[in-house]
C-alpha positions as CSV (number, residue, x, y, z in Angstrom):
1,X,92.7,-7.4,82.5
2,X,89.4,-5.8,83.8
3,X,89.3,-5.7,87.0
4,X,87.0,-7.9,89.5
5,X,86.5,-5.3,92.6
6,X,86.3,-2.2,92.4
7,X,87.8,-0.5,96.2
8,X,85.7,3.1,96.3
9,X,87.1,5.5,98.7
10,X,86.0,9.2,99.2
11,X,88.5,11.9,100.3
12,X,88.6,14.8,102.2
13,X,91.2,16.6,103.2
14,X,93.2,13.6,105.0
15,X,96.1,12.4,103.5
16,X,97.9,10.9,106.2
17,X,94.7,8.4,106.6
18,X,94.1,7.7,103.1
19,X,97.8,6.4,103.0
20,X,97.3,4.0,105.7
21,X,94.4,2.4,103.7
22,X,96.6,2.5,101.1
23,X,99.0,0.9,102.3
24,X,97.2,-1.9,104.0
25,X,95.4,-2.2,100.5
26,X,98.7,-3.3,99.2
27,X,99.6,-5.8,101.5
28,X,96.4,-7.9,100.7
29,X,96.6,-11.5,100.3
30,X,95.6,-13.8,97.7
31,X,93.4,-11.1,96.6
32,X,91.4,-10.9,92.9
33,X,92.2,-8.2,90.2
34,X,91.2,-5.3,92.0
35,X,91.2,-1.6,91.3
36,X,91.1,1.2,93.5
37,X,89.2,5.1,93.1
38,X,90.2,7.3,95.1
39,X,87.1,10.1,94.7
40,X,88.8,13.6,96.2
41,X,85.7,15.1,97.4
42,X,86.7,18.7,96.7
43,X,89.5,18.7,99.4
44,X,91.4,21.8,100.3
45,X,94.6,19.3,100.7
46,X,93.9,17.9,96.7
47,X,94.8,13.8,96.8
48,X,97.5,12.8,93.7
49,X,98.1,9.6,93.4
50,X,101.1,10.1,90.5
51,X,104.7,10.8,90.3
52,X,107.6,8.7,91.1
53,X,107.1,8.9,94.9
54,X,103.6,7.2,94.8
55,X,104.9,5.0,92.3
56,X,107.4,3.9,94.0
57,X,105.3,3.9,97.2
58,X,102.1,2.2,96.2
59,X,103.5,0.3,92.8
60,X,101.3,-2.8,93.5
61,X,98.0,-0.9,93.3
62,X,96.0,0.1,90.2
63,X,94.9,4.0,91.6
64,X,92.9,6.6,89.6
65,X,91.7,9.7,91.6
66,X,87.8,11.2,90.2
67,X,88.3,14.9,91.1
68,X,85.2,16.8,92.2
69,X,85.6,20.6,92.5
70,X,83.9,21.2,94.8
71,X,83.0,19.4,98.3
72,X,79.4,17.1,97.8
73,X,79.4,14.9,100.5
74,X,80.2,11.4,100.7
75,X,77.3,9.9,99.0
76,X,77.9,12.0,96.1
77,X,81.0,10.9,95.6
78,X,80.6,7.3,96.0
79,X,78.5,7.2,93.6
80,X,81.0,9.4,90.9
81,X,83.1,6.7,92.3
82,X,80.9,4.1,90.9
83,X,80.3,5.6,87.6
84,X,84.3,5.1,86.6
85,X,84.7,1.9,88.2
86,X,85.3,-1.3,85.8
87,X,84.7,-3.7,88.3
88,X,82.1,-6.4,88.4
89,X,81.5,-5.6,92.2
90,X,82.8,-2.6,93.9
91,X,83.5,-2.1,97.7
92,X,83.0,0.8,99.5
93,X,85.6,2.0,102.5
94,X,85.8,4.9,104.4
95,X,88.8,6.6,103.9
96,X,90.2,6.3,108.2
97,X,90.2,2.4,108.0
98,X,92.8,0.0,107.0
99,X,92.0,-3.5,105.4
100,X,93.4,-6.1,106.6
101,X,95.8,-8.9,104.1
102,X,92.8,-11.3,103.5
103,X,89.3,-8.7,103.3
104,X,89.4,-8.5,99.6
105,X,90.2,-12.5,99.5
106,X,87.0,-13.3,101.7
107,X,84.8,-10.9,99.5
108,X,85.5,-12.3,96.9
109,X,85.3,-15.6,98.0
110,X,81.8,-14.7,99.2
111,X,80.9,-13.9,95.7
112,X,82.5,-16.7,94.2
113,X,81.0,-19.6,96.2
114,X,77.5,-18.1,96.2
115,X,76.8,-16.4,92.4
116,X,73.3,-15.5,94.3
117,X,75.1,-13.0,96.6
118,X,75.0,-9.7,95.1
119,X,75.7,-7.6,98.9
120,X,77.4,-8.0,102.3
121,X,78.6,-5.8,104.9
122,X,81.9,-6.5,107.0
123,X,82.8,-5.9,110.7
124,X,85.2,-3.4,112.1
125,X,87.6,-4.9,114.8
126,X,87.3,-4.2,118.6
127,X,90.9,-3.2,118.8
128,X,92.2,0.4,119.1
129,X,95.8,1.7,118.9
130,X,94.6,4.2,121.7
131,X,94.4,3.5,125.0
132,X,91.9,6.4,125.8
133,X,88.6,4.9,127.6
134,X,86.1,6.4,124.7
135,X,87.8,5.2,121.2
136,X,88.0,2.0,123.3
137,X,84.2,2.1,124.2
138,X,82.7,2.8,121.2
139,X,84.5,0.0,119.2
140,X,83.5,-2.7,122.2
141,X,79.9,-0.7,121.8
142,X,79.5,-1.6,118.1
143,X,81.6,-5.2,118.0
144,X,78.9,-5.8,120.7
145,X,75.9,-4.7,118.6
146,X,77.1,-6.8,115.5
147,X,78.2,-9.8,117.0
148,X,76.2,-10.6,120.7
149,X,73.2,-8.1,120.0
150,X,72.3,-8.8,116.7
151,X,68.7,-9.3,115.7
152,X,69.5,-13.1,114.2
153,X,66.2,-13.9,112.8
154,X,66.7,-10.1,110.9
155,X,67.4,-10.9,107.2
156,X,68.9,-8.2,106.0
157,X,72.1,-6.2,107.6
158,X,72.9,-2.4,107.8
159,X,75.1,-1.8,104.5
160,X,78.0,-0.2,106.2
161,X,80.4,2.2,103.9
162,X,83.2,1.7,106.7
163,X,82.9,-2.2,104.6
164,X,80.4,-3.1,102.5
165,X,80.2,-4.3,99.0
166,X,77.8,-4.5,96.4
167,X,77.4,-5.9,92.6
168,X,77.9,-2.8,90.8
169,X,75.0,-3.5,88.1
170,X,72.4,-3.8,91.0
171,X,74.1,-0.6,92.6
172,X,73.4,1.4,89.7
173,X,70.1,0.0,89.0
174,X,69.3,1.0,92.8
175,X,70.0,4.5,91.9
176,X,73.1,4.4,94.1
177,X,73.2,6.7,97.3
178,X,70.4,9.3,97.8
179,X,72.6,12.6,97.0
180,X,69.9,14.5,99.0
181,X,72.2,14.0,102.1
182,X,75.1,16.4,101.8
183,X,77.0,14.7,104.9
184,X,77.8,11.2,106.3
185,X,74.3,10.5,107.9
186,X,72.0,8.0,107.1
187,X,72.4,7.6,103.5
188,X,74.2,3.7,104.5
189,X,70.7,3.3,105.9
190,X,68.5,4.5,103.1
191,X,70.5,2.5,100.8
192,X,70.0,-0.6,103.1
193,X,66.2,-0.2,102.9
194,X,66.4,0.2,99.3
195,X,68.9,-2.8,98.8
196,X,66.6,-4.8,101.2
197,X,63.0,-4.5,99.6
198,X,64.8,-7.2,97.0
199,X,68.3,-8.7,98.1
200,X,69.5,-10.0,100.9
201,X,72.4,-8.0,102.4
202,X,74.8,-10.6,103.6
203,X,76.9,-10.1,107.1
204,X,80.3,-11.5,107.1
205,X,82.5,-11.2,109.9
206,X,85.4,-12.3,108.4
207,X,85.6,-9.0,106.2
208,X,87.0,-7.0,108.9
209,X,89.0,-3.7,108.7
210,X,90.3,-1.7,111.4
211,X,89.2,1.7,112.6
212,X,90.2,4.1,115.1
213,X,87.5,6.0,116.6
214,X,87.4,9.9,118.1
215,X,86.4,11.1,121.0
216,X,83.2,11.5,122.7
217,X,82.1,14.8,121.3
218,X,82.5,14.1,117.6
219,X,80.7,10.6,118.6
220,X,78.0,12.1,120.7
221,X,77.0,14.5,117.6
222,X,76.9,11.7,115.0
223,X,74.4,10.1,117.3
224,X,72.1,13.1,117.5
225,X,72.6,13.3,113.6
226,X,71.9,10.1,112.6
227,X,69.2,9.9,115.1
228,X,67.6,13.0,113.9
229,X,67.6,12.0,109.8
230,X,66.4,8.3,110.6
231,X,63.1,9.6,112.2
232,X,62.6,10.3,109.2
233,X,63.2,7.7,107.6
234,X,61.0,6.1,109.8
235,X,57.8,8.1,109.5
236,X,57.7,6.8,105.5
237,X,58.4,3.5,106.2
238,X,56.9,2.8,110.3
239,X,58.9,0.2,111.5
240,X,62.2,-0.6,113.1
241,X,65.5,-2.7,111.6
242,X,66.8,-6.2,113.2
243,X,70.3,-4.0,113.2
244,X,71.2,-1.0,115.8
245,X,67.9,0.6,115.3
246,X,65.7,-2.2,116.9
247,X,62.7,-1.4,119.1
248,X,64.4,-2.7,121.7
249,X,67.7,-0.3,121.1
250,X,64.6,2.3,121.5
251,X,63.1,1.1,124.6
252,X,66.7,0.9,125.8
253,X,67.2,4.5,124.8
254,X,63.8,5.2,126.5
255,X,64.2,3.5,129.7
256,X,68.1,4.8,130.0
257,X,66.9,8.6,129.6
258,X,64.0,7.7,132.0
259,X,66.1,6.7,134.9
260,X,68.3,10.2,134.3
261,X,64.9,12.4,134.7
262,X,63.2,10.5,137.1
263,X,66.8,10.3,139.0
264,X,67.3,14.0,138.9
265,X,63.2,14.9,139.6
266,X,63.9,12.8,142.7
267,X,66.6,14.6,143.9
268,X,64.6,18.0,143.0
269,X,61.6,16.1,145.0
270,X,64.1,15.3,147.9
271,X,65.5,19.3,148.1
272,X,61.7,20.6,147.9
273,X,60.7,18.3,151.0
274,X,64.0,18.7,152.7
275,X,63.9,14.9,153.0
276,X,61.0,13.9,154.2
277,X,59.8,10.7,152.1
278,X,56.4,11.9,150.6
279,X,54.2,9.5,148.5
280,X,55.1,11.4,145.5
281,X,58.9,11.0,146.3
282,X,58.2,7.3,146.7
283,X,56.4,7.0,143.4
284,X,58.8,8.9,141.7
285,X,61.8,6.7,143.3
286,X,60.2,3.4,142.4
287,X,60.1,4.9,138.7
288,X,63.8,5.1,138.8
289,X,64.6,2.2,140.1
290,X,62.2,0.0,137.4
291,X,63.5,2.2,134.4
292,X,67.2,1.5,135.8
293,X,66.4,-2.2,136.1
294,X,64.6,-2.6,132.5
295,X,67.6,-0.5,131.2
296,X,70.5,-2.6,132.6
297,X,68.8,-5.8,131.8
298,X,68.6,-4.7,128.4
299,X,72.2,-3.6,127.8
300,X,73.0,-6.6,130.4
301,X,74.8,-8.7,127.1
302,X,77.1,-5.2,126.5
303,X,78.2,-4.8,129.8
304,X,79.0,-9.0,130.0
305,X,80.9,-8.5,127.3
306,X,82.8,-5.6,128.4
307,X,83.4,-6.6,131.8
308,X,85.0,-9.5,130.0
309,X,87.3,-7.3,127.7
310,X,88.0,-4.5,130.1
311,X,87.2,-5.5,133.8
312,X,84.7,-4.1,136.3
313,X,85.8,-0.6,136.1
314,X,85.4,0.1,132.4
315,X,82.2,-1.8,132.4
316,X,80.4,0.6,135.2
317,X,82.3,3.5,133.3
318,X,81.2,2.4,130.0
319,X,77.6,2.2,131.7
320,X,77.1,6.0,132.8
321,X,79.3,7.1,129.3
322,X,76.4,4.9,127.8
323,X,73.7,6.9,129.3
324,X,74.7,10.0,128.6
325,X,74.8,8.9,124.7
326,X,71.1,7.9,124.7
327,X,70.5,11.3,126.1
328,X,71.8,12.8,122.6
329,X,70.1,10.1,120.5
330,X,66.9,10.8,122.4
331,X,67.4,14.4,121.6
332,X,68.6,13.6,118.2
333,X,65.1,11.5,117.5
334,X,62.5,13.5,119.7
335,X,64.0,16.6,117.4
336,X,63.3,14.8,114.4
337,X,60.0,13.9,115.3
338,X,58.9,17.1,116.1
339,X,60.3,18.3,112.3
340,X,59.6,15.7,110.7
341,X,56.0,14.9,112.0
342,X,53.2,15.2,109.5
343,X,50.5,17.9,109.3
C-alpha cells in the first residue's frame, strides 16, 4: 500500500539520536500508512537500517536509508529525501527530536479535515530531560515566541524542519530547499517565503515533538548564523515576518544591546570624572535607563511566562542570559549588513 506520509530525516554522524526518533516513531498512535527515509548525509558513522538487530528492533517501521557520499548539508538532503519518497505529503524532522504517539495522527488529521491545507509547522515542547539553566531557557525562549509572542494577525508561520510538513507535489514544484546553503541556516526560512508568496503555512500546536537543546555556545553561534544569512534575505525582500524575526524582535534586540553600551559608556564616563555627575554622564544614564525600560517592556510577556515556569531567579537570570544573546544576533545582523549591503 503506498504510503500517505512520508517522515524525512537527515543524518549525520549520530546514531544514538536517530534511534530515539526511531523509536518514538514506532510507538505512534492511530497513525496513517507512513514511511520513513532516513537520508545519511555522508556520515563518518554510516546509518544501516538492515539486519536482524534493526529488524527486530524497529519491525513496525517501513525504513529506507538514501546514501550520499559525501556530506551536503541538510537542505541537500532533504530534498534527496523527497525525490524517493512515495508519500502524498512528507514531513520533515530533525534527526535529535522524538515524536510523540499521536504527531503523525494530528498531521494527518490536519490534512484530512481541510483538503485545502497543503503546509503546517508543529511546536517543540518546553520540557527538557536536563536540568542545566540554558537547555531549560532556550526551550521556555522559543515555547514563549510560538505560543504568547506570536504575531496573530501574521498569516503565514516559519516552516520549521524540527516539524513541519508539506504536500510533496507543491514541495517539488517549489523547487524544494535552496541547496546554496551548505549548513542548517536559514534555508527553513527561505523556504517559508517561497511557500508563503502562495499557501498558507498552517501552525498547529498539537504536532509537538520533543527536543533537547545544547548549551549556550553552540546556541549563541546559531544566532549569529542565522542572523547573519537572514540580512540577506532581507535586503531582496525589505520587510520583517509576523514569526521570531518581527520588527519588534529587532527593536528588542536594538534596545537590549543599547542598554549594554550605554551601561558600560556610563561606567567608562563615571571612571573618567572620578564620579562627579557631569551633564554628559547624566544624558548618557538617562539613555540607559529608557533603552532598559523599552527592552523589559518588550520581553515583559517572556519573563511573565518564565517567572511562572521557573520562579524569580530564573526569570532575572534568563534576562541578562537574554541580553547577552541579542549581543551575538546584533553582531550576527550588523555583520551581514555590512556584506551583504548593496553597491
Amino acid at each position: 500500500m503506498r504510503p500517505y506520509l512520508s517522515v524525512i530525516i537527515p543524518y549525520y554522524n549520530a546514531p544514538e539520536k536517530i534511534e530515539r526518533l526511531l523509536v518514538s516513531l514506532g510507538r505512534s498512535k492511530k497513525a496513517p500508512e507512513f514511511e520513513v527515509i532516513i537520508v545519511d548525509d555522508g556520515s563518518k558513522r554510516e546509518y544501516r537500517a538492515s539486519g536482524p538487530e534493526y529488524r527486530k528492533k524497529f519491525r513496525t517501521l517501513l525504513i529506507r536509508v538514501v546514501t550520499l557520499k559525501a556530506n551536503k548539508g541538510p537542505a541537500i538532503a532533504r530534498n534527496r529525501g523527497v525525490g524517493s519518497a512515495k508519500g502524498k505529503f512528507v514531513v520533515f524532522l530533525d534527526g535529535d527530536v522524538e515524536v510523540f504517539p499521536d504527531t503523525l495522527s494530528e498531521i494527518a488529521k490536519i490534512y484530512g479535515d481541510d483538503p485545502d491545507v497543503v503546509a503546517l509547522t508543529g511546536v517543540w515542547v518546553k520540557e527538557q530531560r536536563s536540568h542545566d539553566f540554558f537547555p531549560n531557557f532556550k526551550a521556555l525562549r522559543d515555547w514563549s515566541y510560538w505560543i504568547n509572542e506570536r504575531d496573530k494577525s501574521g498569516y503565514y508561520f516559519l516552516f520549521s524542519t524540527r516539524i513541519a510538513s508539506i504536500k510533496k507535489t507543491v514541495f517539488q514544484r517549489l523547487g524544494g530547499f535552496d541547496e546554496t546553503y551548505p549548513a542548517p541556516l536559514v534555508e527553513d526560512i527561505e523556504l517559508t517565503y517561497r511557500i508563503a508568496r502562495r499557501y498558507a503555512i498552517i501552525f498547529a500546536p498539537h504536532v509537538r515533538v520533543r527536543h533537547e537543546f545544547e548549551g549556550f555556545w553552540p546556541i549563541a553561534k546559531k544566532y549569529f548564523l542565522r542572523a547573519y544569512y537572514w540580512t540577506k534575505l532581507y535586503q531582496r525582500r525589505k520587510r520583517f515576518d509576523p514569526v521570531a524575526t518581527t520588527m519588534t524582535e529587532a527593536i528588542t534586540a536594538i534596545s537590549g544591546v543599547g542598554s549594554i553600551v550605554l551601561a558600560v559608556a556610563s561606567v567608562i564616563g563615571a571612571v573618567a570624572t572620578l564620579g562627579v555627575m557631569t551633564v554628559g554622564l547624566k544624558i548618557l544614564l538617562l539613555l540607559c535607563a529608557g533603552a532598559l525600560v523599552i527592552h523589559i517592556f518588550l520581553i515583559r510577556k517572556f519573563l511573565i511566562f518564565v517567572y511562572e515556569e521557573k520562579g524569580i531567579g530564573f526569570a532575572v537570570k534568563g534576562f541578562f542570559v537574554g541580553l547577552i544573546l541579542y549581543c551575538f544576533i546584533f553582531a550576527g545582523a550588523i555583520s551581514g549588513r555590512i556584506l551583504h549591503a548593496s553597491p
